[in-house]
C-alpha positions in Angstrom: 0.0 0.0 0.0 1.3 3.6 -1.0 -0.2 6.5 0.6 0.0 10.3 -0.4 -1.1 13.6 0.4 -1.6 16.7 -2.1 -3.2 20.0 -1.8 -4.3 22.0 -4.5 -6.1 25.1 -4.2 -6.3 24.7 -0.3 -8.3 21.1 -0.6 -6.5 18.3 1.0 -6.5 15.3 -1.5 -5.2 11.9 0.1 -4.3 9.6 -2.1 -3.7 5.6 -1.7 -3.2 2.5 -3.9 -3.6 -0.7 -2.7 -2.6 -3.3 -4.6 -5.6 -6.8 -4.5 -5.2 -10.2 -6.2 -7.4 -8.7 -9.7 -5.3 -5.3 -9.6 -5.6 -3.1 -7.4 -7.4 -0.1 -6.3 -6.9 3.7 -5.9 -8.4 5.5 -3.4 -9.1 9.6 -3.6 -10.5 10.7 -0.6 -12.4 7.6 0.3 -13.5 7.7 -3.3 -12.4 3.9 -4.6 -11.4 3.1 -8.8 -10.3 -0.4 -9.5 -7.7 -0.6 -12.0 -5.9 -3.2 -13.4 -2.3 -3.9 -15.0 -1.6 -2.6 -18.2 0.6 -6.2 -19.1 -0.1 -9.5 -18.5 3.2 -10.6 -17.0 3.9 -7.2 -15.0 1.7 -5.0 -12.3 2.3 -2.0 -14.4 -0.3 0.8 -13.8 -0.6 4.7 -15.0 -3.9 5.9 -13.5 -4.5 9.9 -14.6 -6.3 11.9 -12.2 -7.0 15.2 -12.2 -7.9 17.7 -9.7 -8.7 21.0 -9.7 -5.6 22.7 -11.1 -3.2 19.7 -11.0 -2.5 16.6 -13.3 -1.6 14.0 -10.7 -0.6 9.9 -12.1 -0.5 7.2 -10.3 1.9 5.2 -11.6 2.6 1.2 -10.1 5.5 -1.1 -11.5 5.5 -4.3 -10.1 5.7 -3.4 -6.2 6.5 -0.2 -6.9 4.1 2.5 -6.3 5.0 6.4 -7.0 2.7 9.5 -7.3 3.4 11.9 -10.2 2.5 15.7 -9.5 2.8 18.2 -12.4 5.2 16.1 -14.2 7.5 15.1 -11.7 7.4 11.7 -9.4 6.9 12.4 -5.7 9.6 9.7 -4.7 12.2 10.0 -6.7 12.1 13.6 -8.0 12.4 12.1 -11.4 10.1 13.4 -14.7 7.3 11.9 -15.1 7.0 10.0 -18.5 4.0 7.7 -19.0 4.3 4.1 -19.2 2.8 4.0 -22.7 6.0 5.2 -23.9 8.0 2.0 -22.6 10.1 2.1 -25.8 9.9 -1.5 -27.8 14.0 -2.2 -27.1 12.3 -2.9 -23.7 9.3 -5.2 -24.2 11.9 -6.9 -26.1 14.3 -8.0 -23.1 10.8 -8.8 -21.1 9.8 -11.0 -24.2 13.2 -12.7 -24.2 13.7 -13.0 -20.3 10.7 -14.2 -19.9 10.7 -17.2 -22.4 13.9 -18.0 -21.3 13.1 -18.7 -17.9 10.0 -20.3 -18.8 12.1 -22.6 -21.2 15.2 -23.6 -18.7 14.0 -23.2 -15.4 10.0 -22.9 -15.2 8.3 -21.1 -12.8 11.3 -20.6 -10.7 12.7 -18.8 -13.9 10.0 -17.2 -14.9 10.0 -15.3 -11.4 13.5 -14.2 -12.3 12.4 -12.8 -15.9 10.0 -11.2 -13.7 12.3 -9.4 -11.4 14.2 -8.6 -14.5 11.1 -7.2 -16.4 10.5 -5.1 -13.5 14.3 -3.0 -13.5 13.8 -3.1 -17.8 10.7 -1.0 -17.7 11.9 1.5 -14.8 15.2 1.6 -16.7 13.5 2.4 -19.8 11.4 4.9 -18.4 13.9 6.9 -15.9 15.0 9.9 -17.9 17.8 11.0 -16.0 20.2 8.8 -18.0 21.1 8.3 -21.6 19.1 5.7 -24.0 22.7 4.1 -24.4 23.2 4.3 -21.0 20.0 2.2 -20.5 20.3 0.1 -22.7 23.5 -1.0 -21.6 22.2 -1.7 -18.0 19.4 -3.5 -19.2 21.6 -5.7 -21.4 23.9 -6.3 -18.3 21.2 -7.1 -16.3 19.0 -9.3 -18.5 22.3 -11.3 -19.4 22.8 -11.6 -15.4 19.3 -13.0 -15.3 19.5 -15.3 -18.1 22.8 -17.0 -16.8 21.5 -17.3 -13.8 17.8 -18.9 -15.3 19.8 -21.5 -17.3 22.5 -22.3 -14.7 19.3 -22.9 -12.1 17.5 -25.3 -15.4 20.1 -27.2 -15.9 21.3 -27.6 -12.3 17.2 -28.9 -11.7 17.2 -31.0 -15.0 20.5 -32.9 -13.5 19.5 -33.3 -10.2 16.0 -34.8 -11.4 17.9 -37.1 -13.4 20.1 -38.3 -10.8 17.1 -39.5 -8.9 
């Protein structure tokens, strides 16, 4: 659960999300919207809401919950930029680390392309490096990930084989 408070023109707004098994929900001032993920794979969530003189987004990847005001995440100070505009160099390292855990390890892997799906999207979204710069660090970390999916598969595969 994630929990914020924002005034505009003297009225109080507080904001929560609270993630539930089907999505989760965001609550303005007791006022409830469900919403659900944007992906299949990955709790990713950019709820607009506006208030009187402010655009405020909520804005949920995987665990990760952050409240954008006026263009610029409460938490991390960073830009806002919507999650629509996850560039496709992106999806493509969720695609691939995905099936590759599915393929060698299973659902143990597929929990690691996961974790890895999470850092690819924040990296691709977090403006306060480089695209290069990104993309390195998403290549670093997705061939991390996919070492450590196959090592785990074929580790398993001989240890089942051996009994």
């Amino acid at each position: 659960m994630a929990k914020w408070n924002v005034e505009d023109n003297g009225t109080q707004y507080e904001i929560e999300y609270k993630r539930s098994l089907g999505g989760g929900k965001i609550i303005v001032n007791g006022s409830v919207q469900k919403v659900k993920s944007q992906n299949a794979f990955l709790n990713l969530v950019d709820f607009p809401i506006r208030l009187t003189n402010k655009a405020v987004n909520v804005v949920v990847i995987g665990n990760k919950a952050d409240l954008a005001v006026d263009g610029v995440y409460l938490g991390s100070n960073q830009p806002y930029v919507p999650v629509a505009k996850v560039p496709g160099w992106s999806w493509a390292f969720v695609v691939v680390s995905l099936v590759i855990g599915w393929l060698f390890a299973g659902i143990f892997g597929l929990c690691f392309g996961i974790l890895g799906s999470m850092f690819y999207v924040k990296s691709a979204l977090s403006m306060h490096q480089s695209t290069n710069r990104r993309i390195v660090s998403c290549l670093i970390v997705f061939l991390i990930i996919s070492i450590v999916q196959v090592v785990f598969g074929i580790t398993v595969n001989q240890w089942l084989r051996n009994l």
